[in-house]
Steps between C-alpha positions, in 0.01 A plus 500: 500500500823508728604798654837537418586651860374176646777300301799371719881523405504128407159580288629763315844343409311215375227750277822669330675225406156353357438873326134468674631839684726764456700706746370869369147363561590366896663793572250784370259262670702497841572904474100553413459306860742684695367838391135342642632403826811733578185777649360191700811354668791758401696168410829683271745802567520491164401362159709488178233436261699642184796247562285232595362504192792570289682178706169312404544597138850346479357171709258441255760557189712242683206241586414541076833439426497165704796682730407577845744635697449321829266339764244770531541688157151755477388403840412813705690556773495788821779563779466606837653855523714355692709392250687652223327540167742672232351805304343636826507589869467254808369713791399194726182682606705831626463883460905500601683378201566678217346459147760554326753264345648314298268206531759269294487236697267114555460328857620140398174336460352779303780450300482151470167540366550739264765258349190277438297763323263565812270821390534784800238642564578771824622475833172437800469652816692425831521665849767742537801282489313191536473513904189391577211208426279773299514690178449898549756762503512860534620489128280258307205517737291186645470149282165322539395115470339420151235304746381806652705834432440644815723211657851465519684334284793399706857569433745529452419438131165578504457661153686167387198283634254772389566515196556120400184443707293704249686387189735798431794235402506133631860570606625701767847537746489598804744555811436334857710525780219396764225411297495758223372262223279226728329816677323675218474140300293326766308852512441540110444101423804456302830290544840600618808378557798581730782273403781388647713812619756524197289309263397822316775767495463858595700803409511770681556291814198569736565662834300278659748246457487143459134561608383588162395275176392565142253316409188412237086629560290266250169326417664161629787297540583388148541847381700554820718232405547641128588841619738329777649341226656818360585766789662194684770567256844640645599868554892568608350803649366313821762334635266309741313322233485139523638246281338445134211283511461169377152413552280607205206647717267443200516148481551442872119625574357180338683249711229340756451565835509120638669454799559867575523574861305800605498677888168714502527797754106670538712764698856549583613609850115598606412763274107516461385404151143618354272169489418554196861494363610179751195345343643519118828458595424189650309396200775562252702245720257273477524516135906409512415221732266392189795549245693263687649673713559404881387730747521585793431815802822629581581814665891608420516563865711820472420837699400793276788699430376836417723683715803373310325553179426869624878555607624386132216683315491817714858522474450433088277855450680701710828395292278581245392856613899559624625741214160724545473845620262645760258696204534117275369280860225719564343387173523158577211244617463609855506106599779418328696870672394272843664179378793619367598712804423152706745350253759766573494428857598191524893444564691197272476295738096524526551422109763218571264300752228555283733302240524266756115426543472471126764272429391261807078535370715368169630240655146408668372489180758295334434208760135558444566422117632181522200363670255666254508611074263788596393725764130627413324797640285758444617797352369768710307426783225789367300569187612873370362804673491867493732703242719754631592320820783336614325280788133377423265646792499339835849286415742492783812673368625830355658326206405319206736187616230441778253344242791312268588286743537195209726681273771712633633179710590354145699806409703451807581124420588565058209245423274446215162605605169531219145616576207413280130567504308205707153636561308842525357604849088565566579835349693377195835600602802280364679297819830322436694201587876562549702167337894511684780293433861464592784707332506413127249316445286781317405239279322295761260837588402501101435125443237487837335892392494281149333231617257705711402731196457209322232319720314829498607671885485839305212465302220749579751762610482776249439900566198648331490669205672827478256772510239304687273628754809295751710714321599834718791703473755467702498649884154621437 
């Protein structure tokens, strides 16, 4: 018999218009699973099981009626608390906000799915204001990795890739302004997405600038491209968004990969890479060569710019920490009290040149782009590690950009960039492969994570059971 938790967004659209599944059903299923695994990975802030179900109730009236409302009508759905969520607080992981409301009020995409009858089922767990590459916070406490709970589960949407990792909902958004959606997918063996900046608005605008994306955690790429298909919708709130779009990222994931020209990079600018996760990496290239695709080893060439990423990040949490008194800062996350008083010691022109580096690594990029489709990578250059930390042990580097070396580039340069399960390590730890594309071509990212899914890259990768003897609780 299926578990209904296993069932994928595209799965469960096609079981309710078919009547071979209802919505009340999926959804007491998907809350029985989070209130397994929330003690073993502390994956939500908070769970609305009473309107999830009520929501669920009306999805399956409409579905009986032969009148769904949209897209993803029933389908269970979590946000990153990060993100707005009407009918109750967003915290973002901190002890300094206040409770209190009104809460009246939808982030774009969440609001663009609940205008296709997505079910919402609580908010998951973030660092304290999203600022670093792994989920704990002196508020919600440390997230673990579904593989092995005493691991990290990266961030910064870790209880996003938790919890569709372990089948709490098959659809998930999450932020990333330097990897916060690849990071904790390539850890947790799901997919994620960071579109095109613009492609997906936000509202409130981030204060890490142009830096940050919204973006969808999933099983794979086709339900990626169904839920792209709805929070790419506009939002006059973000006046930055980009221009409606015409491609239908549903059918664009079939189209072959013939003739596609791919650059593989084993490492960018030197950074060390686990063998283990080179090897796999280099296998799932082997497998686009296979699909058609022409390939060949080509490094980008640029130098890494983490200290212009640092100046525009840094700079983004102190802004972020600005209206706080002295008795609200000493309850933040002592790292992030470091950062942010980096941040507010650089001048505006630190900030300007940093612009400068970014917008010339963008114009690197662009040239690369018209030699080659698609840039792949690995992910991370490291299987997950230790809970609780920020750096794994015996890492060069204070902070958690030191071992994301292949993601926060792309947040610098706007571009599409996807991660997707391509092998599990001796210990049976999920490794990614990082799939990158020029500006707007999001669509590109989803047809090749399509095609790879579909020749089997990802198959094998699965977490065991919740409540195995794997199974610890988080941080333990």
């Amino acid at each position: 018999m299926t578990d209904l938790c296993d069932l994928k967004a595209v799965q469960l659209i096609e079981g309710y218009a078919a009547r071979t599944v209802s919505p009340v059903e999926v959804v007491r299923a998907v809350l029985d699973r989070i209130a397994t695994i929330q003690p073993l990975v502390n994956a939500f802030t908070r769970v609305d099981a009473e309107e999830a179900l009520h929501a669920a109730g009306e999805s399956a009236a409409r579905w009986a009626r032969g009148e769904p409302r949209g897209l993803l009508d029933g389908v269970p759905v979590s946000v990153k608390d990060m993100l707005l969520l009407r009918g109750g607080p967003t915290l973002r992981g901190s002890l300094t906000l206040p409770v209190r409301g009104p809460w009246a009020e939808d982030a774009p995409a969440v609001a663009r799915l609940r205008e296709h009858g997505a079910v919402f089922l609580g908010k998951t767990t973030t660092p304290e204001f999203g600022w670093k590459g792994v989920t704990d916070s002196p508020k919600d406490g440390v997230t673990g990795n579904p593989y092995d709970p005493a691991l990290t589960s990266g961030g910064s949407s870790g209880g996003s890739a938790a919890a569709v990792a372990w089948g709490a909902g098959p659809l998930s958004l999450g932020t990333d302004g330097g990897g916060s959606v690849r990071i904790p997918a390539s850890f947790c063996g799901v997919f994620a997405l960071k579109p095109t900046y613009g492609r997906v608005p936000l509202y409130p605008a981030s204060p890490f600038g142009t830096l940050s994306h919204v973006g969808p955690i999933t099983r794979d790429a086709a339900d990626a491209a169904l839920l792209m298909a709805v929070i790419s919708g506009p939002d006059w709130r973000d006046w930055s968004q980009a221009a409606p779009q015409v491609d239908d990222f549903r059918a664009a994931i079939d189209q072959p990969l013939a003739g596609l020209r791919v650059a593989f990079a084993p490492t960018i600018g030197g950074a060390r890479v686990d063998p283990q996760v080179a090897a796999a990496v280099r296998r799932a290239v082997t497998l686009l060569a296979d699909l058609g695709a022409v390939v060949e080893e080509a490094d980008p060439g640029f130098a890494d710019p983490v200290e212009a990423f640092h100046v525009l990040w840094f700079s983004g949490a102190a802004r972020v920490v600005q209206p706080l008194d002295a008795e609200h800062r000493a309850l933040l996350d002592p790292g992030l009290r470091e950062v942010c008083a980096q941040g507010a010691a650089y001048s505006a022109l630190d900030y300007l040149a940093a612009v400068d580096a970014r917008m010339a690594l963008g114009r690197e990029m662009g040239r690369f782009h018209s030699r080659y489709d698609l840039l792949v990578t690995p992910t991370l250059p490291i299987p997950a590690f230790a809970a609780g930390v920020e750096v794994p042990p015996g890492w060069p580097g204070r902070r958690w950009t030191g071992w994301t070396p292949f993601t926060y580039p792309f947040n610098l340069t706007q571009q599409p960039a996807a991660t997707l399960p391509c092998g599990l390590t001796a210990g049976g730890l999920p490794i990614g492969v990082q799939l990158v594309a020029a500006r707007h071509a999001d669509a590109l990212v989803l047809r090749a994570a399509h095609a790879l899914y579909g020749a089997g890259l990802a198959e094998g990768v699965r977490p065991p059971a919740p409540g195995s003897a794997a199974a610890r609780p988080a941080g333990s």
